[in-house]
N, C-alpha and C positions, 0 to 999 in steps of 0.2 A: 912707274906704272907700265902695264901692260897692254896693248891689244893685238891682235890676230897673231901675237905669240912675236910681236916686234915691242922692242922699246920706241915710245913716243913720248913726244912733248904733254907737259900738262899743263891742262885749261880753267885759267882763272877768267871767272867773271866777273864783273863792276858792274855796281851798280848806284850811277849819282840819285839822289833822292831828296827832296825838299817837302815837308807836308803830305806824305803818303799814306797815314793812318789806315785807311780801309783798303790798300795795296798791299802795303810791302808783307804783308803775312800769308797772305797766297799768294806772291810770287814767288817766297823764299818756300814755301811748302813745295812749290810745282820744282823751283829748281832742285833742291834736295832729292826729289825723285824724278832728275831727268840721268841718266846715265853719262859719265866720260866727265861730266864737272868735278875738279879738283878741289875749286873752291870759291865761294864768295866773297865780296867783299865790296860790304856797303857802305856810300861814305855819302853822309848827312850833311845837309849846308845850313843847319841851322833852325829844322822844324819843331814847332810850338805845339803843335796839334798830336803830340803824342805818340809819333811815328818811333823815336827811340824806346820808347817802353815796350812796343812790339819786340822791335828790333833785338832788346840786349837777352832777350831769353834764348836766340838762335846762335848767339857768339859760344864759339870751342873750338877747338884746333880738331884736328883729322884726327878721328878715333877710328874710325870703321874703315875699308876699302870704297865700301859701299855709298860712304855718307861724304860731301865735299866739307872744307873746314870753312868756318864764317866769320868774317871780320868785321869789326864796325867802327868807322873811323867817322871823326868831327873836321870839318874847314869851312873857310870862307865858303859862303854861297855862291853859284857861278856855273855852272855844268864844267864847262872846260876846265877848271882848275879842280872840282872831284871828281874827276874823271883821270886826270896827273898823280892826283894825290892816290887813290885808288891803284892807277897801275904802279906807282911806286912802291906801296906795301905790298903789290900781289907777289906772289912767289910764282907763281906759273909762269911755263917758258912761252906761251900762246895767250894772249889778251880778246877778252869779248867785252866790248860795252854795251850794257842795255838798260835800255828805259825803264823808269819801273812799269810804265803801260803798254810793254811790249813783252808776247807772251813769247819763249822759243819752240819751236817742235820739239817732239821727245826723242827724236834723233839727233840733233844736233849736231852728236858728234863726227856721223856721221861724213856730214857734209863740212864740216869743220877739216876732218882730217883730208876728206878728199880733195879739196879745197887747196888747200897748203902744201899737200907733196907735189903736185905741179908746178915745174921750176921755175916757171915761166909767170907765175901767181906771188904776187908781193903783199894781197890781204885779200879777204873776201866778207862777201855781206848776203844777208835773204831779202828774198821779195816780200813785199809786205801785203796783209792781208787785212782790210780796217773793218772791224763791228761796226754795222750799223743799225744796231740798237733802237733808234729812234724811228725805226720804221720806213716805208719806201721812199716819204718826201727829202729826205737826205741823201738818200743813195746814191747819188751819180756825182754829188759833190765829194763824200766820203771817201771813194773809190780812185778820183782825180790821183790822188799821191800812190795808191796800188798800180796804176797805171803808169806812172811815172817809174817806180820801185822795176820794172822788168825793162822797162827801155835804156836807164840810164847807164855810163859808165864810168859815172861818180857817185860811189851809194852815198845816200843821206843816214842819220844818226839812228832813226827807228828803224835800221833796216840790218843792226844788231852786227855792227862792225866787228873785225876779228884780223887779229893777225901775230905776226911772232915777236915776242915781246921786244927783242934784239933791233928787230927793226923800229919800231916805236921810238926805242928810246933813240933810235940814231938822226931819228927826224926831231926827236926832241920832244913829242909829246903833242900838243894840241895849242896851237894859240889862245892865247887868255879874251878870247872876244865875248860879245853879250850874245849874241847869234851869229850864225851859219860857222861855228865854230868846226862843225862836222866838215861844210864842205872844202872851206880852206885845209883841213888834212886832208881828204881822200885825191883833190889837186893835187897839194904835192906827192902822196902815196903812187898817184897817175904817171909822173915820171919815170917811174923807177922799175914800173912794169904792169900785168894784169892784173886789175879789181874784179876778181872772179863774184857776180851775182850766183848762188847757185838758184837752182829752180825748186826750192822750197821756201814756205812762206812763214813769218813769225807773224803773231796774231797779235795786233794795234789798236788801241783803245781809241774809238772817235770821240770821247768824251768831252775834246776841249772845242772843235767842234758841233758837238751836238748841243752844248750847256749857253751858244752862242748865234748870231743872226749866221744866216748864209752868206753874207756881202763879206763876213769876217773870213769865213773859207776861201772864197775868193780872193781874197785880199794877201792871206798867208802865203796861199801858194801861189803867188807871182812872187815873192821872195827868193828861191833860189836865180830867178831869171832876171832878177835886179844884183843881186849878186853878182851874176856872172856876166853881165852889161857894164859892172865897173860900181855900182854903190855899194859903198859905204857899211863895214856889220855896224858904226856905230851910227847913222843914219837912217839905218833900217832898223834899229833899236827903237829910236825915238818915233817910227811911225807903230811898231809894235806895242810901245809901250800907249798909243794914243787910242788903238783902235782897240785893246784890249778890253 
């Protein structure tokens, strides 16, 4: 493939999915006509709720320039492990994982490519932008993790991780944790050089927030900061799994 009349890498995206039913079919619409995607590839952990009957009508390999090719793979449930499994099937030489309730810009590639030819850049992620939906009594809790998304310089997982596949696999992939599986990669990603944030934002569904008390907000997002204090992803697991 081509752009600005150079040969570049192509961008596969992943995308882990558990129970999406009234997601995964506009997101794969929006991806389909985002420009520069090569191809998807959605890998299912196991949803009951009919998220694969969406799914298997968008599966077909690269027909068109225009159109990316769409894969649909099955595995254990787990983020971290279809997230492994995913960039193992993708054939793109550049890896993006994303949420399914995270939307990207329609440039993407943009900032993808620019992103990556800086030498000095070993992956990069966007700033995140979060719906809030629910009206202004949520707002300032919503936003906590957008505000976070421009300071940090360890992006978190909805902040639509990207990088070259080569490197990926050289770190091996993503450890098999229940949570903050994001942050222990983009750590060791840290070492090895710059996590360029660029200054565009992908659009984040507050929905698991909003469908919950506000102490539960508060409560999530002290997680990366327990984290990074030394607990435990399986510790942190078991308070996640209490307060849910």
């Amino acid at each position: 493939m081509k752009r600005r009349g150079l040969v570049v890498p192509t961008l596969s995206v992943v995308l882990p999915v558990l129970n999406e039913v009234t997601r995964i079919g506009p997101q794969l619409e929006r991806l389909k006509a985002t420009p520069g995607i090569d191809e998807l590839v959605v890998v299912d952990g196991g949803s009951d709720d009919g998220t694969l009957v969406v799914v298997e009508p968008y599966v077909q390999p690269r027909l068109m320039a225009a159109q990316p090719s769409v894969l649909l793979l099955r595995c254990e449930a787990g983020r971290a492990r279809q997230m492994n499994a995913g960039a193992a099937a993708a054939s793109g030489t550049v890896l993006l994982f994303l949420h399914a309730d995270v939307e990207l810009p329609h440039d993407t590639i943009r900032w993808v490519d620019e992103a990556l030819a800086e030498p000095n850049v070993v992956a990069g992620a966007f700033r995140t932008w979060t719906l809030d939906d629910d009206g202004k009594r949520r707002r300032p809790w919503l936003h906590l993790a957008d505000l976070r998304s421009r300071t940090t310089s360890q992006p978190y997982g909805d902040q639509a991780i990207f990088l070259p596949r080569s490197r990926f696999e050289s770190l091996g992939g993503f450890a098999d944790l229940e949570l903050m599986e994001d942050l222990e990669f983009t750590r060791r990603l840290s070492k090895l050089g710059e996590l360029r944030v660029v200054p565009a934002c992908v659009t984040v569904s507050g929905r698991r927030f909003i469908a919950r008390p506000v102490w539960y907000t508060l409560c999530v997002n002290t997680f990366p900061l327990l984290y990074n204090l030394g607990v435990s992803p399986r510790v942190l697991g078991r308070i996640y799994r209490a307060v849910r």
